[in-house]
N, C-alpha and C positions, 0 to 999 in steps of 0.2 A: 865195164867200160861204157857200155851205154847209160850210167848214170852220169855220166859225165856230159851228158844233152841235155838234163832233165833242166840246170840253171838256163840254158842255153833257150831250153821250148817254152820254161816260164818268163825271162827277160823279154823272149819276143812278144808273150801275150802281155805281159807288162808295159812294154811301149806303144802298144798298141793301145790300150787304154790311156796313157800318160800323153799321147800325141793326140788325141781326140779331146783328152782334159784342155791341152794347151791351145790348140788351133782350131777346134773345131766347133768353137763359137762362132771363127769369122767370117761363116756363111749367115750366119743370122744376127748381123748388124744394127736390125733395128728392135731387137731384144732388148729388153732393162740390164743396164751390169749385174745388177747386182740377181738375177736369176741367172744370168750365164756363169756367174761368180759358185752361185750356190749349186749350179749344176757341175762345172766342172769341179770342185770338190769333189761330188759324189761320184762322178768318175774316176777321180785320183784314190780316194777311198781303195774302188775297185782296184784300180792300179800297185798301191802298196800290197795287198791282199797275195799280188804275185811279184812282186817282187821283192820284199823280205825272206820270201822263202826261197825266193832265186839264189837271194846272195846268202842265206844261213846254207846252202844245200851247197851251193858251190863251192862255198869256201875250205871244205873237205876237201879238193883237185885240184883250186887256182887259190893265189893268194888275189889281195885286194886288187891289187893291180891293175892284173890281168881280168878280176872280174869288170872293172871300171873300163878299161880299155873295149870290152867283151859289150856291154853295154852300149857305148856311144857309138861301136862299130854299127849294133842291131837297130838301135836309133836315129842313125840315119838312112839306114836301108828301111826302116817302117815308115820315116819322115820322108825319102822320092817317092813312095808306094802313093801316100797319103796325098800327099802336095799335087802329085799327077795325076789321080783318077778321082780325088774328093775336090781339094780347090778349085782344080781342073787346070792350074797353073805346070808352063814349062819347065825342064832343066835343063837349065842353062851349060853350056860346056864350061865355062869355068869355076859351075857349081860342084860340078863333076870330076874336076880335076880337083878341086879342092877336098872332096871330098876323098877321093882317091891318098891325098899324101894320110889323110887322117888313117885311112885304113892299114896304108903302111905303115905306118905307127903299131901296128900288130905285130908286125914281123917283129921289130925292136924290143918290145913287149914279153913276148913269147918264146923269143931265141933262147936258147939256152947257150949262156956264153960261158 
C-alpha cells in the first residue's frame, strides 16, 4: 500500500524542480535569456529525472488519468508554496477558488462509479 505514495513523493519532488525551471528566473530579470534559458533546462533535466519514474511507477495503481489529474493537483499546491514565500507574491481568493474547483476535479477522477 505504501507504494502507492512512492509517484505521489516523486511528482512532488518533480514539481518542485519543474516550477523553479519555469518561474524561478523571474526574480533575476536582468539575466541574459538565453542563461536563464540554459539554466532552466538544467533544472528541467533534474525534473524529468523524477518524474518519468513517477509516472512509470504509478502507472502500476492509477491509470493515466488519474496520474495527470494527481499531478496538476500537486503542481499547484508546489506553485501557492512557491508563488508566496519565493516571488513573495499574494493569493488571491479567486485564485484559490479557482484553484479549488481544479482539485474537485479529483473527486470526479477518482470516484469510482
Amino acid at each position: 500500500m505504501f507504494k502507492q505514495f512512492t509517484p505521489v513523493i516523486l511528482l512532488t519532488i518533480s514539481n518542485i524542480f519543474m516550477t523553479f525551471a519555469w518561474y524561478g528566473h523571474l526574480k533575476f530579470k536582468s539575466t541574459a535569456l538565453w542563461i536563464v534559458i540554459l539554466v532552466s533546462w538544467l533544472i528541467a533535466l533534474l525534473e524529468y529525472c523524477f518524474q518519468v519514474p513517477a509516472n512509470r511507477i504509478g502507472h502500476q495503481y492509477f491509470d493515466a488519468a488519474q496520474l495527470k489529474t494527481m499531478q496538476e493537483v500537486i503542481t499547484l499546491i508546489v506553485f501557492c508554496v512557491f508563488s508566496v514565500f519565493y516571488l513573495k507574491e499574494n493569493l488571491k481568493w479567486n485564485y484559490i477558488v479557482g484553484f479549488l474547483c481544479i482539485i474537485l476535479a479529483v473527486f470526479f477522477v477518482f470516484k469510482k462509479w
